[in-house]
C-alpha positions as CSV (number, residue, x, y, z in Angstrom):
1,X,63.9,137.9,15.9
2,X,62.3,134.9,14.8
3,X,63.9,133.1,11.8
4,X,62.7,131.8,8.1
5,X,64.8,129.3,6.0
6,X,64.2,128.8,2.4
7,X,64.0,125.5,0.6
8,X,67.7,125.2,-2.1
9,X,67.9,127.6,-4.9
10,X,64.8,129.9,-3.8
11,X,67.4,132.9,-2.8
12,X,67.7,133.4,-6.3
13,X,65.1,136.2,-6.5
14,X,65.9,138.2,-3.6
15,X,69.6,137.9,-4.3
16,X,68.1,140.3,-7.4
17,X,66.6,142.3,-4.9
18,X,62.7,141.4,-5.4
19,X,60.5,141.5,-2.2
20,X,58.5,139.2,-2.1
21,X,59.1,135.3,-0.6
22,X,56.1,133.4,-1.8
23,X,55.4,129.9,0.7
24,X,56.3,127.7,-1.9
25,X,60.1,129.0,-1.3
26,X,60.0,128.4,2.7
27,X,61.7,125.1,3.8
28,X,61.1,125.7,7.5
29,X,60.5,128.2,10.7
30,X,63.2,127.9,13.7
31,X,60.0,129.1,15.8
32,X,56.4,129.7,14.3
33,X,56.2,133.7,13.5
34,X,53.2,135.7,14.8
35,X,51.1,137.3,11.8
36,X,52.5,140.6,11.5
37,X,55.8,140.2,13.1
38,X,59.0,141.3,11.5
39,X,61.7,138.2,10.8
40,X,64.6,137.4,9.1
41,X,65.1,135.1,6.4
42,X,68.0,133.1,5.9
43,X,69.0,130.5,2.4
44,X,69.0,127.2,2.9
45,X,72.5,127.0,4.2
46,X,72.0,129.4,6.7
47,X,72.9,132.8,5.2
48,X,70.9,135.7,6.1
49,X,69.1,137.4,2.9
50,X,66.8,139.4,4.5
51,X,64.1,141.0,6.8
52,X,60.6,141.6,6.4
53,X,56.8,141.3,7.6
54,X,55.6,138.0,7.9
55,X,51.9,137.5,6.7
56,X,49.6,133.9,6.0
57,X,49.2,133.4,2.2
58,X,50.7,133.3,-0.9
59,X,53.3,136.3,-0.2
60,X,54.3,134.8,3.0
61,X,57.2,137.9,4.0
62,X,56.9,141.5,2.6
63,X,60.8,142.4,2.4
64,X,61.9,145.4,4.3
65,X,65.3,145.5,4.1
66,X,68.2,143.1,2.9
67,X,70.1,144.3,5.6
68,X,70.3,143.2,8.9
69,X,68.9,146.6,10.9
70,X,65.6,146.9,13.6
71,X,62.3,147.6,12.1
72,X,62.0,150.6,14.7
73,X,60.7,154.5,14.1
74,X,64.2,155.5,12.9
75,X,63.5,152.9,9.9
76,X,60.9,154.4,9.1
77,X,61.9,157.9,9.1
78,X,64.9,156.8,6.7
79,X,62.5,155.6,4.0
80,X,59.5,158.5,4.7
81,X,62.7,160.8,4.2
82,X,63.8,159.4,0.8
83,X,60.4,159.0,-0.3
84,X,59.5,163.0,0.5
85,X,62.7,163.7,-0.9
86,X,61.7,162.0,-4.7
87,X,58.6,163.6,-4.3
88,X,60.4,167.3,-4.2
89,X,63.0,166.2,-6.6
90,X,59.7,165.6,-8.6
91,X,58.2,169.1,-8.3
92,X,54.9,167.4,-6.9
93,X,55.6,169.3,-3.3
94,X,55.4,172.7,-2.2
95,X,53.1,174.1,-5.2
96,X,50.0,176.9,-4.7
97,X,48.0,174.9,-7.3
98,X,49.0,171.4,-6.0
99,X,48.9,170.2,-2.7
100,X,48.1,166.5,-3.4
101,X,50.2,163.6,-3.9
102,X,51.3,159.9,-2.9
103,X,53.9,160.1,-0.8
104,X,54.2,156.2,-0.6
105,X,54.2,153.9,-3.1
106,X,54.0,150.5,-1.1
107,X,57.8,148.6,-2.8
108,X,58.0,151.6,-5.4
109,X,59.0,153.4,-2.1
110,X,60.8,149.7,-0.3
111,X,58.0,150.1,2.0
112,X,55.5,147.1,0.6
113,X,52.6,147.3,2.1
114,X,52.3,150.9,3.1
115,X,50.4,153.2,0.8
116,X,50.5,157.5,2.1
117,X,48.3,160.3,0.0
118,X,48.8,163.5,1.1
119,X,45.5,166.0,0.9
120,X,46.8,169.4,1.9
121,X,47.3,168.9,5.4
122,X,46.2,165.4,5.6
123,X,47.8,162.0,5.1
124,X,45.9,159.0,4.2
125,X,47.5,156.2,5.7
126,X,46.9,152.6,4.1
127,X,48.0,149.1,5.1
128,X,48.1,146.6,2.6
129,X,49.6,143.7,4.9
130,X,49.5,142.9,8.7
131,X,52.7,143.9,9.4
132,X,52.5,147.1,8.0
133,X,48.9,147.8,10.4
134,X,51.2,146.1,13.4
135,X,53.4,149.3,13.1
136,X,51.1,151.7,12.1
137,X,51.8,154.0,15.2
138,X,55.2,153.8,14.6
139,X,55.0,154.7,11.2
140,X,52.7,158.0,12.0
141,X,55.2,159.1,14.6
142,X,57.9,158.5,11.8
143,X,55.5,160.7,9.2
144,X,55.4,163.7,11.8
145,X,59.0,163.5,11.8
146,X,59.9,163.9,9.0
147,X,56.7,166.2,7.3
148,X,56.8,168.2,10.0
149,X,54.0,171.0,10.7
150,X,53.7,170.1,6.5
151,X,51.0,167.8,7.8
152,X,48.5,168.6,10.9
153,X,46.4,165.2,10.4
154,X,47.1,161.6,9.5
155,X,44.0,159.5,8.9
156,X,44.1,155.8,8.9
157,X,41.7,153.8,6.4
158,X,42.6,150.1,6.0
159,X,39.2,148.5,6.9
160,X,38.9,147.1,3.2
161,X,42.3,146.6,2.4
162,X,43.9,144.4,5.0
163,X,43.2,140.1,5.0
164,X,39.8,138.9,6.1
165,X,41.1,136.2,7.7
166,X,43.7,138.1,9.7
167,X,40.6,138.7,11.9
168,X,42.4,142.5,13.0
169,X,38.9,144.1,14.2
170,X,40.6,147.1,12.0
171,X,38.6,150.8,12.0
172,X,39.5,153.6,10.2
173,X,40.2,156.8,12.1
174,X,42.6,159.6,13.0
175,X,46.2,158.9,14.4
176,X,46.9,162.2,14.9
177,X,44.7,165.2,14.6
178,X,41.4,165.2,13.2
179,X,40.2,168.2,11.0
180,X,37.2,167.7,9.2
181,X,38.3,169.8,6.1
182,X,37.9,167.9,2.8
183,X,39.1,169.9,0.4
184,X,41.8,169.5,-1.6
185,X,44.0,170.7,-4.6
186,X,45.3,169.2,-8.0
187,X,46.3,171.2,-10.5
188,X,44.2,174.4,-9.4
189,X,40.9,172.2,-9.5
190,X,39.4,171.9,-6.0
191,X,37.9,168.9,-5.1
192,X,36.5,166.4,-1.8
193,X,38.3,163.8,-0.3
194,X,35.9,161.1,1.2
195,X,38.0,159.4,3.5
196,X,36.0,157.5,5.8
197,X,34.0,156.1,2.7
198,X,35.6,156.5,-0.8
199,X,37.6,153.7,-2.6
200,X,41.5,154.2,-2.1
201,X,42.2,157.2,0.2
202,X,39.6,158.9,-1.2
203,X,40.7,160.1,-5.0
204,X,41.9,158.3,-7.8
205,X,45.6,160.0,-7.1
206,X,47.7,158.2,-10.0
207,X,45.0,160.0,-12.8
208,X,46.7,163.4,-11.9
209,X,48.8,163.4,-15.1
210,X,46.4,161.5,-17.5
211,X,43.3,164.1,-16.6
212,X,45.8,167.2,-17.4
213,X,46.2,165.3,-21.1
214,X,42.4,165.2,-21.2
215,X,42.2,168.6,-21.0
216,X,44.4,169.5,-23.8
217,X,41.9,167.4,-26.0
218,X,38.7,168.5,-24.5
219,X,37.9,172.1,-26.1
220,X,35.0,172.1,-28.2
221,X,33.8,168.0,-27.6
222,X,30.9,166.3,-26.1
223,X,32.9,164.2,-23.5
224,X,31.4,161.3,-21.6
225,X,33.5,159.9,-18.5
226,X,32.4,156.9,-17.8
227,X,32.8,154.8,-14.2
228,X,33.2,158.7,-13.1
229,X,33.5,157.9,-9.2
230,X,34.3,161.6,-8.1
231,X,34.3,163.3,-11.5
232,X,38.0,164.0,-11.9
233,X,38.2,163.9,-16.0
234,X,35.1,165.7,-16.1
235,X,36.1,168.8,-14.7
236,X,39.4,168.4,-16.1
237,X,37.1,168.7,-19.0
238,X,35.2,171.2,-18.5
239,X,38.3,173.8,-17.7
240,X,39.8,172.5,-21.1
241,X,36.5,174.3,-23.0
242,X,34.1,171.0,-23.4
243,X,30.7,171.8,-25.0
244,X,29.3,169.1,-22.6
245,X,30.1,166.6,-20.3
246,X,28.2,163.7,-18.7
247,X,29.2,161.2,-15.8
248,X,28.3,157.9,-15.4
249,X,28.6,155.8,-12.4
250,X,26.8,152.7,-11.0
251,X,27.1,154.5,-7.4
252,X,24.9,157.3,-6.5
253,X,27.3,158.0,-3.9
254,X,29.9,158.3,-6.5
255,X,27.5,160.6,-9.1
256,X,27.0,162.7,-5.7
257,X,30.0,163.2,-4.8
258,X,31.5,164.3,-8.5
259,X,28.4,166.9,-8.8
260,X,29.8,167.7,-5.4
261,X,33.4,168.4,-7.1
262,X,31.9,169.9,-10.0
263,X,30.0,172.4,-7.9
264,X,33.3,173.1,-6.1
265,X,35.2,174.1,-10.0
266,X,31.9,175.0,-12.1
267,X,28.8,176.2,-9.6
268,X,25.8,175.8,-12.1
269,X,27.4,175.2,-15.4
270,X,24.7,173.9,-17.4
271,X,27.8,171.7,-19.6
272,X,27.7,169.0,-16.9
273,X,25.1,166.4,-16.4
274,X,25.9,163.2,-14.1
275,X,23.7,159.8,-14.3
276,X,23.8,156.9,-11.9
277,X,23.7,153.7,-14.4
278,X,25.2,150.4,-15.5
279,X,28.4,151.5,-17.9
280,X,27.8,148.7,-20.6
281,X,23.6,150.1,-20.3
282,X,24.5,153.4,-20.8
283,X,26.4,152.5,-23.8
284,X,24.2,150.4,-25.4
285,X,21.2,153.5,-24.7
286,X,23.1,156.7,-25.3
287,X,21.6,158.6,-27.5
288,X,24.3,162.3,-27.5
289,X,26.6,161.8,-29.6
290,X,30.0,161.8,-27.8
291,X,33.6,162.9,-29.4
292,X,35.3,161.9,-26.6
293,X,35.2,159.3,-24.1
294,X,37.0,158.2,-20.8
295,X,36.6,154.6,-19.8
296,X,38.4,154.1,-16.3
297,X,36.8,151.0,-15.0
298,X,37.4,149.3,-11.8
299,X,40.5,146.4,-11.9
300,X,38.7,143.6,-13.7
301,X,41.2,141.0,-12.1
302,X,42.7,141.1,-9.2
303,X,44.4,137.7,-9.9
304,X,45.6,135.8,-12.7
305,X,43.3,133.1,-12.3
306,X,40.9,136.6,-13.8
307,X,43.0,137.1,-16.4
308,X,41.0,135.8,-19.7
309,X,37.5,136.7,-17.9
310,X,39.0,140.2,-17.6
311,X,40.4,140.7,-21.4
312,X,37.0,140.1,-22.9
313,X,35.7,142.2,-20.7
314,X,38.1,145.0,-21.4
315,X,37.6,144.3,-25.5
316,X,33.8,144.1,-24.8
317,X,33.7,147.8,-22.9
318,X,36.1,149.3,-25.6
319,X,34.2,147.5,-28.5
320,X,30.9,149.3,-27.7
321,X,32.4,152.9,-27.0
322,X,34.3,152.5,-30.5
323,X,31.4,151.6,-32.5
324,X,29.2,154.6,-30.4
325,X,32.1,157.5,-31.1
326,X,31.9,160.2,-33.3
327,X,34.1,159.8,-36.5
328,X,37.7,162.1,-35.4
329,X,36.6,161.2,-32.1
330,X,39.0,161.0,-28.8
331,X,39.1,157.6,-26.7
332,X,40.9,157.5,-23.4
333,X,40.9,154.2,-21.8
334,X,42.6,152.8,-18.7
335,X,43.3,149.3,-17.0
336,X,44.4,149.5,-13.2
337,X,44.7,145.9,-13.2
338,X,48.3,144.7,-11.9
339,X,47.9,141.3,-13.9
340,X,47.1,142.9,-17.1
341,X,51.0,143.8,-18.6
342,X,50.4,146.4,-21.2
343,X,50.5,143.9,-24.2
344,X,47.8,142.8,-22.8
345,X,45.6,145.2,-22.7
346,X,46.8,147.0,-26.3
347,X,46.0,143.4,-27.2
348,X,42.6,143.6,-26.1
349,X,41.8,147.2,-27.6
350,X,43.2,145.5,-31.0
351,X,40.6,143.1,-30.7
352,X,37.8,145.7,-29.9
353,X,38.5,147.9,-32.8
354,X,38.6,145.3,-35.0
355,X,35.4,143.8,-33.9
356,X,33.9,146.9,-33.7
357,X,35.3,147.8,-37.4
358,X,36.6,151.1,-36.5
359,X,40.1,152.3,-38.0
360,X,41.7,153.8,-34.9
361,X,45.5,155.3,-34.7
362,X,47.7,155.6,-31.0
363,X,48.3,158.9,-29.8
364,X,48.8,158.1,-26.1
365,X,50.7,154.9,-23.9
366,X,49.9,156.1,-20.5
367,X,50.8,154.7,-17.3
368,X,51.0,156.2,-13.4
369,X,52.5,158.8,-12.5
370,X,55.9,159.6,-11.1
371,X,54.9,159.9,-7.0
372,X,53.7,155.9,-7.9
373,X,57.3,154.9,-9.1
374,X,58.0,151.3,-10.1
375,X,60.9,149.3,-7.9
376,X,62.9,148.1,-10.6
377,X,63.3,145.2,-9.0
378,X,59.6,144.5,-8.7
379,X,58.2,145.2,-12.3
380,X,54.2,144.2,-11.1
381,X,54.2,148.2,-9.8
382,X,53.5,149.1,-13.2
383,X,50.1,148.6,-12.7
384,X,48.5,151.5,-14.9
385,X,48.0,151.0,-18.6
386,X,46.3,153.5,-20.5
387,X,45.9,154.6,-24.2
388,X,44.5,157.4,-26.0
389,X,43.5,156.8,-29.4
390,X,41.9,158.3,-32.9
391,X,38.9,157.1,-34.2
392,X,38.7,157.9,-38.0
């Protein structure tokens, strides 16, 4: 196994167990690793720390283990058996009305890189680094060991998600099995999982917990759900009594595939109405007047270079839904964006009620759920901020 020194004093973080080496921390290479490969890295005087995949960029090794042990299929089935095992300790496994879940939350789980939803009998496999595509087989022999005949399918979609540069020629596609049943289950609400095609693994997994609150709050409102995708809130909302809700997406894929979902819960309700169009359009046009709102954008930075551009964005959406909302209206907004802490983004909803000169009052501090936990070693896994707040 090919070996990494770091440059004096960079141990220090993964001597408190964080897994990431960054390049800036790497003196030298006793042979030049392959992208991909799993090495071990050793301090500067020559004390092994730990192993991981090695990967070009800014996180130059993804740490595995701070052991000394093979990266082999009996790895793997050690973490996939702890990580099932939090998920039953959980309740979110083995349920009539739920049969969807993540079972892998990339370093939540000490498997960084690796991201695994389960859809009934499915598992959506996703790399996030090279190394974790190098061992992808391995991995989905591991996953049958340890689920079992829990899973008949493992689908692998990692065309969007793995370097550009890496140059891997990477399609999506079975590993094992291949049913083409779609359908899956949260909560007793059916809905479609595009895997080949739709963002993620194909649902917006972490929401599970956050819709089930919308539905407490939904009976008797006009709700709008904006940057829909497949419609999750809204039929959430429309089980929790809403008078009417509309979706709004920029993708006509997306507004087909939650009247799809909707269909599947609600065949020809006459509450729901769906519209492909601009979010900040739709705002500034809407003429229903809405007691409730979801806004659930898409990250607005993915770096922190993004960070500023990102907060004004955030305050602008916000700012326009507070000043459209019904007086004793309901606002649920969300920021998936790992660089914006949760100061942040309270921060930036402070700045659009203000501006928008609305008097609004907490409820909520929401965040992902429990099958997405947060290595407490690595606190950038909180990536899910979310409030719910009052609008006098």
């Amino acid at each position: 196994m090919k070996k990494i020194y770091l440059k004096r004093g960079k141990e220090e973080s993964l001597q408190r167990f964080h897994p990431w080496v960054f390049s800036g921390a790497i003196s030298y290479f006793d042979q030049e690793p392959e992208e991909g490969e799993v090495v071990e890295v050793y301090t500067n005087n020559k004390e092994f720390i730990a192993t991981g995949h090695y990967q070009i960029g800014s996180i130059m090794v993804r740490v595995l283990s701070f052991q000394q042990e093979p990266i082999d299929q009996f790895f793997y089935e050690k973490r996939l058996t702890t990580a099932y095992d939090v998920r039953k300790c959980i309740g979110v496994v083995g349920s009539p009305s739920n049969n969807t879940y993540r079972l892998v939350h990339g370093e939540g789980d000490n498997l960084p890189g690796l991201v695994i939803d389960i859809y009934g009998k499915t598992a959506v496999m996703q790399a996030h680094s090279v190394g974790m595509h190098v061992d992808r087989t391995t991995i989905a022999e591991a996953l049958k060991a340890v689920m079992g005949t829990t899973i008949e399918n493992i689908f692998y979609k990692s065309e969007t998600t793995l370097p550009f540069k890496a140059d891997l020629g990477q399609e999506n596609g079975f590993l094992f099995g291949g049913s083409s049943e779609d359908i899956a289950i949260e909560n007793g609400l059916k809905f479609h999982v595009d895997w080949l095609k739709g963002q993620k693994t194909g649902f917006f997994v972490d929401q599970r917990e956050n819709r089930s609150l919308l539905e407490q709050y939904a009976k008797g409102r006009n709700v709008l759900n904006m940057f829909c995708y497949t419609g999750g809130f809204s039929f959430y909302a429309m089980r929790g009594g809403a008078k009417l809700v509309h979706s709004v997406d920029s993708s006509q894929k997306a507004i087909d595939l939650t009247n799809a979902n909707v269909a599947l819960n609600y065949p020809n309700d006459p509450r729901h109405k769906a519209f492909a169009e601009d979010a900040f359009k739709f705002l500034d046009n809407m003429s229903t007047p809405y007691d409730l709102i979801i806004l659930d954008p898409p990250a607005f930075a993915k770096h922190k270079d993004a960070l500023r551009n990102a907060l004004k964005g955030y305050s602008r959406l916000n700012q326009k839904a507070l000043e459209k909302i019904q007086p004793g209206g309901i606002l649920f907004t969300f920021s998936c964006s790992q660089v914006v802490t949760k100061d942040n983004f309270r921060t930036a909803i402070f700045t659009a009620a203000a501006q928008a000169k609305r008097n609004v009052r907490i409820l909520h501090q929401l965040h992902q759920p429990a099958d997405h936990p947060i290595n407490i070693f690595h606190p950038e896994g909180e990536y899910l901020k979310g409030l719910v707040v009052y609008v006098e």
